[in-house]
N, C-alpha and C positions, 0 to 999 in steps of 0.2 A: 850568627846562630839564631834558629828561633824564638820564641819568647819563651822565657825559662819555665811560666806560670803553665804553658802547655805541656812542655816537655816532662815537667813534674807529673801532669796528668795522665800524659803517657807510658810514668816511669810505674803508675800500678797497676797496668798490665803486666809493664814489663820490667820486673821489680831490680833487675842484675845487670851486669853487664856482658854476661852466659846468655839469659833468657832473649836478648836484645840482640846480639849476634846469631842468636841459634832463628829467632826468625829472620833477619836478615836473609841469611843462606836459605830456609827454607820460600821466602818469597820470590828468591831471584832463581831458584829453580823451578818453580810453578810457572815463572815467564817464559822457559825456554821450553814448553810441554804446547803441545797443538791446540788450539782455541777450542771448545767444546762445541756442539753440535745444536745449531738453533733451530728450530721449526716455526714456520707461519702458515698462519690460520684464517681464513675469512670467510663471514657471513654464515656461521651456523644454525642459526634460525630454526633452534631449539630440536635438530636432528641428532639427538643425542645417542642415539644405537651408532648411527656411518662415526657420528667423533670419536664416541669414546672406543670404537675398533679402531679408530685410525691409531687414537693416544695409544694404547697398549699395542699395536702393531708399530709403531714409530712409523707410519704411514709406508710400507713395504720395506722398511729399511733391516727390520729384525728377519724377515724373512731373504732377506741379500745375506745377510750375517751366516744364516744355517747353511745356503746355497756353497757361500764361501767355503765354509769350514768342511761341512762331512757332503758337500756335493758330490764328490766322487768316492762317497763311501758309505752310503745309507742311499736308499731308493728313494724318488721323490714323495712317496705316499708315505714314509714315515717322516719324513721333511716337511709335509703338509702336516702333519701329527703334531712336531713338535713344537713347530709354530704356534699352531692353534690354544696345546698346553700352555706357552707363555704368555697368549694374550689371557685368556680365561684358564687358568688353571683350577681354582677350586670346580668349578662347573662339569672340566675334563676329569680332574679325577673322582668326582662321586659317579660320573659316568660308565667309566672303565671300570670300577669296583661293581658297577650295579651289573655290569654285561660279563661278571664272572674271570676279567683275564687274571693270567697267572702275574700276579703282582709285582713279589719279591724279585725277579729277573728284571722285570720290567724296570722296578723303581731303580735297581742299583744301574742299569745302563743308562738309563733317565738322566739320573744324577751327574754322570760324567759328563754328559752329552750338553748337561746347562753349565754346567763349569766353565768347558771348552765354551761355550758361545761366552759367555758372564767374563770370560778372562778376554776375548775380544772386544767387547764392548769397553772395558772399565781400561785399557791398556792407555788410553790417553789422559790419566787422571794419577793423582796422586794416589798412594797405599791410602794415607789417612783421610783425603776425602771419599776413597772408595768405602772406607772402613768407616765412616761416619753413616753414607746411607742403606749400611747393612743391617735388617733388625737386631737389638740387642743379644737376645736369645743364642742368634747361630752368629755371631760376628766374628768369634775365634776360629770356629770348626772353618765356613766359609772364606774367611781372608788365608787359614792354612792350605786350603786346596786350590785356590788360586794363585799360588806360587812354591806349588813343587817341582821340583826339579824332577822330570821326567826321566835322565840319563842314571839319575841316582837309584840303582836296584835298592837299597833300604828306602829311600825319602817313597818309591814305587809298593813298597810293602805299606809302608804309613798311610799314605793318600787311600789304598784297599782298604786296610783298616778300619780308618774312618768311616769310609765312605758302609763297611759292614754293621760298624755299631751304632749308625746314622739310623739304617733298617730295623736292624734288631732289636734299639729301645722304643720301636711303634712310634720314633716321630720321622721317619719318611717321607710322608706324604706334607707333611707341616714346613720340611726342608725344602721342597721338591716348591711348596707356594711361595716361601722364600726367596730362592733363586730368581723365579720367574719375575716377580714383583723387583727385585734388583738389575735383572736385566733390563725391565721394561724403564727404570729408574733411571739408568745410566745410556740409555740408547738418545734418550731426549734432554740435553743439558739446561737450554731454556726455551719458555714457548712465548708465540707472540700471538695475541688474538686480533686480528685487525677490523674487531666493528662487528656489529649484530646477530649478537649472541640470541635476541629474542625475535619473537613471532615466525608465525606461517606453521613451526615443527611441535610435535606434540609436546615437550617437556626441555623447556630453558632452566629450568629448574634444577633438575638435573645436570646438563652440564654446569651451570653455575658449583654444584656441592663436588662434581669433579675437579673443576677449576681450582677451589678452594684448596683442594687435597693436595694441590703439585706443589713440588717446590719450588721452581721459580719460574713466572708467567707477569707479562704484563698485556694488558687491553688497551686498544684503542678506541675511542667510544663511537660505535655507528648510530645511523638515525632512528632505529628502532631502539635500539639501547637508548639512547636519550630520551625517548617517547618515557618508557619504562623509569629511568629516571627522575622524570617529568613525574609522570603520575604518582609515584610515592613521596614526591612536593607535595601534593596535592592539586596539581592543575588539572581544571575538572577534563580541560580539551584535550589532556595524555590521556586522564583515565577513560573517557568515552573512543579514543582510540584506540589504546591497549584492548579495550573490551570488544570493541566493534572488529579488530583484527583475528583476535582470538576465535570468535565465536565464528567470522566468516569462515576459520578453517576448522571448525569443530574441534578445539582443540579447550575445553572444558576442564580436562585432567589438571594443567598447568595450573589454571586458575582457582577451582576449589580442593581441589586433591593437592597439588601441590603451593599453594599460595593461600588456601585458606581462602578465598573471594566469595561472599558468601551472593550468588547469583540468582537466588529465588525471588525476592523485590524485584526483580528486574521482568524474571518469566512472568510471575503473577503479575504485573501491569503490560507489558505486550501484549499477554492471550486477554486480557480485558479489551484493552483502546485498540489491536488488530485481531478481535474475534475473527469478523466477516470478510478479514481482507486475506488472500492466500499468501502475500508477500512474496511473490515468485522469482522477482528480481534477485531477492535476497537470502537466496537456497543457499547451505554452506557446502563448499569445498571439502569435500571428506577422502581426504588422503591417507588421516590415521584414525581409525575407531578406539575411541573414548573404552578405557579399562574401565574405571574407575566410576565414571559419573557418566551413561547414556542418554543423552537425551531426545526425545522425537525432531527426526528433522523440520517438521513443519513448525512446532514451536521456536527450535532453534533461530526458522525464516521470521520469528515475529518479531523475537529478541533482536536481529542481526538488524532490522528495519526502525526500531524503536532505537536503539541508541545510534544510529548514525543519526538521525533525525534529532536527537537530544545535540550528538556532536556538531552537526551544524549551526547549529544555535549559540552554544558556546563558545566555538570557532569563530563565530561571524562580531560577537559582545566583544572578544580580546583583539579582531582586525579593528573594531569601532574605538579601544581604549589607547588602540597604537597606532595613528595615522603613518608615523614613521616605516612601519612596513613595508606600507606603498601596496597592500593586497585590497582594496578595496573590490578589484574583479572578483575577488570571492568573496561575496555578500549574496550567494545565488538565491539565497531564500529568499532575499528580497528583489529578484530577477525573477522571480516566480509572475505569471499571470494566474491566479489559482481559478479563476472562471473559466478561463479559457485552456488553461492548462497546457501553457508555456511555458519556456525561461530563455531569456535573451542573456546571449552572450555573446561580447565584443561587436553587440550593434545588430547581432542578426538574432532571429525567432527559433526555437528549437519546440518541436512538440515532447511532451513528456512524456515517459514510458510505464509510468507510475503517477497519479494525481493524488490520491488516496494520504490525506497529511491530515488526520482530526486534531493535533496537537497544535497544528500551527494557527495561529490567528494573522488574518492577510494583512491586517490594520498595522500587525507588531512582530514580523513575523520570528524576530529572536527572542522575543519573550518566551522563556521556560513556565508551562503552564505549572499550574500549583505542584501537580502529581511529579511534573518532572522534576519539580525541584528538592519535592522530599527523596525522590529516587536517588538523583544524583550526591544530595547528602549523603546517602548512606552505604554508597559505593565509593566515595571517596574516603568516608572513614576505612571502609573494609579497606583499603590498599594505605592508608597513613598508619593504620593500626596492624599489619599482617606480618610477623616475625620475622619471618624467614625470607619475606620481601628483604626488606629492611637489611637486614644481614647480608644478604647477595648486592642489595645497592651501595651500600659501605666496603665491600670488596669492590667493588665497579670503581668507585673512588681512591679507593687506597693503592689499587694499583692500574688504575687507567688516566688517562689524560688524551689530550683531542689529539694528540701526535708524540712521536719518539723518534730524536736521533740515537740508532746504537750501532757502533761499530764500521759507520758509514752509509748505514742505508737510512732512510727518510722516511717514516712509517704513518700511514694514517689511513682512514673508510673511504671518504666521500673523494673530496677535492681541493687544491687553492685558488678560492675564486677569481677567473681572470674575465677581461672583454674580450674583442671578437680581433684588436690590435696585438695581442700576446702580454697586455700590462694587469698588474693585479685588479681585480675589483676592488673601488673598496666601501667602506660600510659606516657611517657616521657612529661613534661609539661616544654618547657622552659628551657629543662634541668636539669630539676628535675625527678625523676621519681615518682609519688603520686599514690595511689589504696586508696578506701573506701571511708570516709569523706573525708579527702583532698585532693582529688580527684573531689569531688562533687563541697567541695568551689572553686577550681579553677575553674570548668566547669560553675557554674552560675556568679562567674567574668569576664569572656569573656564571657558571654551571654549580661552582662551587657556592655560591651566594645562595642560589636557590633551592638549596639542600640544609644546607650549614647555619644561614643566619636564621634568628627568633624569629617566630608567627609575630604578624604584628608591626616588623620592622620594611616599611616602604619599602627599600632595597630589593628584601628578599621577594615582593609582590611584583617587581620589577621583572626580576632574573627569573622567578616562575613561570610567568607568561613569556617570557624567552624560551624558554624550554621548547613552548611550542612550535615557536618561530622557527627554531634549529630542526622540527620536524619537517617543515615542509614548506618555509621560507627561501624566497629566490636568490639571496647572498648566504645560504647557510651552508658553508664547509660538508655538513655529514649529510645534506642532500642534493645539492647539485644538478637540480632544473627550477625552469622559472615558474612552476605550479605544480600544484599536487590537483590533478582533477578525477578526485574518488567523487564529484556528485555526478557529472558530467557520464563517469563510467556506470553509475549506476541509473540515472536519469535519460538521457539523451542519446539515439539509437545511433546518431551520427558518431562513427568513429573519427573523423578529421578534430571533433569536442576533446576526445581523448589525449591528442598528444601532447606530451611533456617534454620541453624541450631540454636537450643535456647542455649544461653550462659549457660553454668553449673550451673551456680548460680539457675535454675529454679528447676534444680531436685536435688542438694545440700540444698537448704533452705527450704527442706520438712524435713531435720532434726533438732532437736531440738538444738543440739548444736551449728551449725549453725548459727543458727537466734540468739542464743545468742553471738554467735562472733560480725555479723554485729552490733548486739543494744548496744555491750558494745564499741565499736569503737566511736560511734556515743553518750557515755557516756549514755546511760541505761542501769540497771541490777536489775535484779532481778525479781519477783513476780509478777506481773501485768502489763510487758510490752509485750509489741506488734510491731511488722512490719506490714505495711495496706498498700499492692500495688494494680496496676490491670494490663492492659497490654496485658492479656495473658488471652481469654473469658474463664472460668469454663465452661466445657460442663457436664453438670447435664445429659443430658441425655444416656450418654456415662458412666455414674456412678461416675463422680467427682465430688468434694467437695470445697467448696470455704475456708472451716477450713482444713488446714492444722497444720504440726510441733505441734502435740499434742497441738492446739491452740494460739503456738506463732506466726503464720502466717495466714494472710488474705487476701486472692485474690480477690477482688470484681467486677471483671471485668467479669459478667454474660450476655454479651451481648443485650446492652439499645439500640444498635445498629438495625435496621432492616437485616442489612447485615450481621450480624454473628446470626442471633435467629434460623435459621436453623440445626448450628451447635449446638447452644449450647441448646435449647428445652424452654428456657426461656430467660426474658426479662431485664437479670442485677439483680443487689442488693444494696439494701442498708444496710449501718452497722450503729449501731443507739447506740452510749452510751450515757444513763442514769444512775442514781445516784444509781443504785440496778444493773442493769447488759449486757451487750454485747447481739445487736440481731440483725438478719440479717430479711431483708425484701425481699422475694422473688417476681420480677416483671414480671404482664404478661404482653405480648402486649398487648402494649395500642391500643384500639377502644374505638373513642367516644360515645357517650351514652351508654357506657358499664358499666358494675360493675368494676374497674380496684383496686380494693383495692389489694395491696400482702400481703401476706402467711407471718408472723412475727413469728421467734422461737428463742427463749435466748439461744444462744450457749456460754455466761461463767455469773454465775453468782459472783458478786459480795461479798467477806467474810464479810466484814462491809457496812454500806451504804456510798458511796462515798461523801463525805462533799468539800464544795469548798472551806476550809483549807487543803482538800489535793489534790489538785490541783496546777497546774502551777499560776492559778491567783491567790489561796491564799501565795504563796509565795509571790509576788508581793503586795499582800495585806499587809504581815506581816511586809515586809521592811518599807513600808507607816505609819503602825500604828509604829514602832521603830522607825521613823525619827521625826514624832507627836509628840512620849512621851518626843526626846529632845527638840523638838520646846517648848515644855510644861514648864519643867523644867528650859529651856533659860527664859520664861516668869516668873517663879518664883522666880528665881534668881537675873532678873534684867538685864543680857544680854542683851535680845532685849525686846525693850516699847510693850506695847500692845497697841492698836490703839482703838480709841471708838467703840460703837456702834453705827451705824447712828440713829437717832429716825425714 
């Protein structure tokens, strides 16, 4: 028997030996019900319109649901209707009242028609978990129309009824956002974000307060994400990246509109120290115009010039404090010829495409001139001090980690660093040397160090400047090439400067044995597991495939992006397990009042139907009902009292 001192603790929940039985039976029936429905997600990069229509459309899958149901019984134009209402319903119906239709008919067929879908979706779930994510308000009305007995001519008068005096007390339209909201609740059981959530898209921000909203989600932390979590450390080389990212895609809204980044120290010292320089290099990317806060492009090019020039500087002090990196090749500013207006790399001469650097002094050249350093002060308070930063980083932590086993599949952004032999890389930590797993757990230990521990305490000055390292370091998991050469790209006209090379592991893990090393490392084997990264956009129109390694690898990184859909001919994916089988949702670009449903095809089906006894929760489950049955047998025994019923 357990130790009694738990069992005791267990016994005030479960005060009887009624209450202790009654769950019993209730958990060993939740085990034999179909595993719930998970979605994954990668590299959102702050395209918060394409996600959150994906989220409320359960990425085509609510729209398969209406197909099923009234396909051969409603036209596909009001099929396209009713869709539309449950992804945005408030939105459709102040629409349809402004354009005068005849309501009342409308609402009461409305209503039935979200039922029937509401009773499809929720049918693989308990009464009482259905009935828990009901809003309070309609939780009677809604769970009673959700199992009426159709055949029953009275229970067919009641369910009318209802459904009239639903109308007739003027809260209709309040039921009608209800339903929708539960549907869209119960289509998506958990979600899984696999890595960078931030830059490139106008507003991370945004999904981050959507994220917050679900109920059950966890993150995987990609290398933009950790940039962002960097910089609310305080490391000055996130926040001149974070900024220097931002602005190259004119994406300003994110930053003072929604993060509060107060950017004007930054403008007013650009348009001073690059009055006379046009900074043409450094034109931004303008994919989404600025709501909120417009700024002139030509200032923007001064700003975007000014702090990469700051970020190099920085970057180059934390390569000089860490020999261990082994990045000395990027120390370009001191590869500079500034007379000549060079920069030599790896032995050969490159002319420059830009010389124009007043800031930099040739004698020193990472020394932060005075201005730059008061600047950089005060944008790095503005992101240690900005609320809602902060708030979204502390979500990033609470439910992210560099990787997740669940269920069988293997979950992470970037990569498991390997050499060119198929063996781990590995990476001195501490004087340890660790490759693989423990490799990872030490790397999301210092992520946690550099957040968590006191200003002040060495440690956390350590694990900060790691931060950056995991940006764009050659053994770092969430980036996975041997350089980041953003001076090269913006310096040096030679494209051959440019390439970045992908860590082995990219074209090593399109074999199968492979993906079976990294999942048995990581303690999965066998039959139905899986590796699910992204990272790297699939370009579909180039002939790839997001199913790789005879299907033990998943790429899902299809570009959700507006900045990589050129490359890649489409708009991302999603991967959607259900309790029958593995399918990917192909994404177009989104445009509003578009049809944006994606393309859904089952790439593994399923040998048995997946029961949520075989699953990670039914593990979890089973241990529960094993600790019950002693609770149980304590109570019959006489070990521990049973405690009354209240009347």
């Amino acid at each position: 028997m357990r130790d009694l001192a738990y069992l005791k603790l267990l016994a005030q929940e479960y005060p009887n030996l009624k209450s202790a039985s009654s769950e019993i039976i209730n958990l060993m029936a939740i085990c034999q019900l179909p595993k719930g429905t998970e979605y994954f997600f990668s590299d959102l990069h702050g395209e918060y319109r394409a996600f959150i229509h994906l989220l409320r459309s359960a990425s085509g899958i609510i729209r398969e649901k209406i197909r099923d149901t009234f396909g051969h019984i409603i036209p596909e134009d009001e099929q396209v209707e009713l869709a539309n209402l449950i992804y945005y319903p408030v939105q459709n119906l102040d629409k349809m009242v402004k354009d005068g239709r005849d309501m009342e008919d409308w609402r009461r067929i409305t209503i039935y028609r979200l039922v029937q879908i509401c009773r499809e979706v929720s049918s693989k779930y308990t009464r009482s978990k259905v009935r828990k994510k009901m809003p309070k308000e309609f939780a009677y009305v809604i769970d009673e129309l959700l199992h009426v007995d159709y055949n029953d001519d009275n229970k067919r008068i009641y369910y009318e009824e209802i459904i009239r005096s639903v109308i007739e007390t003027q809260v209709g339209d309040a039921f009608i956002i209800a339903l929708c909201e539960l549907i869209q609740n119960l289509t998506i059981d958990s979600l899984h974000i696999i890595g960078d959530i931030f830059d490139r898209g106008p507003r991370a921000d945004i999904i981050m307060d959507e994220l917050m909203q679900f109920h059950d989600v966890d993150i995987q932390w990609g290398n933009h994400d950790v940039s962002w979590m960097g910089a609310s450390t305080g490391n000055e080389a996130c926040v001149c990246n974070v900024l220097r990212i931002a602005i190259s895609y004119n994406s300003f809204d994110v930053l003072e509109d929604g993060y509060g980044i107060n950017l004007r120290p930054l403008s007013m010292f650009a348009a001073r120290v690059y009055k006379d320089d046009p900074c043409a290099l450094f034109t931004p990317k303008i994919l989404d115009e600025n709501i909120y806060d417009v700024v002139d492009p030509g200032l923007v090019a001064k700003m975007h010039k000014a702090i990469a020039v700051i970020q190099f500087k920085v970057e180059g002090q934390i390569i000089k404090r860490h020999p261990e990196y082994e990045m000395d090749g990027r120390l370009l500013l001191e590869a500079v010829d500034y007379k000549k207006g060079t920069v030599s790399i790896k032995g050969r001469e490159y002319p420059l495409l830009d010389n124009n650097f007043p800031t930099v002094d040739p004698a020193d050249p990472l020394k932060l001139s005075g201005e730059e350093q008061d600047l950089l002060y005060t944008l790095t308070l503005s992101f240690k001090h900005s609320n809602l930063l902060h708030k979204h980083i502390r979500f990033l932590y609470s439910n992210g980690t560099l990787y997740k086993c669940y269920n069988g599949n293997l979950l992470y952004h970037g990569c498991i660093p390997m050499k060119e032999d198929g063996s781990f890389e590995e990476m001195n930590c501490d004087g340890k040397m660790l490759s693989g797993k423990a490799l990872m757990d030490f790397i999301a230990e210092e992520i946690h160090k550099a957040y968590f521990l006191k200003e002040g305490d060495p440690q956390k000055e350590k694990a900060r400047d790691f931060m950056w390292y995991l940006w764009c370091g050659a053994k770092s998991p969430v980036f996975g090439k041997d350089r980041m050469a953003t001076f090269e790209n913006y310096f040096v006209e030679d494209k051959s400067t440019h390439k970045e090379r992908m860590n082995p592991y990219y074209q090593l893990s399109q074999q199968v044995e492979v993906c079976n090393k990294i999942l048995a490392d990581f303690g999965l084997f066998g039959e139905g597991t899986h590796i699910i990264n992204g990272h790297v956009p699939v370009k579909i129109k180039d002939g790839e495939t997001p199913v790789k390694a005879d299907g033990k690898l998943f790429i899902i990184d299809g570009g959700l992006s507006k900045a990589y859909q050129r490359h890649t001919g489409i708009a991302g994916y999603t991967l959607i397990y259900n309790s029958h089988h593995l399918a990917l949702a192909e994404h177009k670009t989104f445009e509003p009042q578009k049809e944006n449903t994606p393309k859904v095809s089952i790439v593994e089906k399923m040998k048995k139907r997946v029961m949520v006894s075989d699953t990670d929760r039914g593990v979890e489950l089973r241990e529960k009902i094993a600790d019950l049955k002693e609770l149980v047998a304590a109570y019959r025994c006489g070990d521990i009292r049973e405690q009354r019923s209240e009347a």
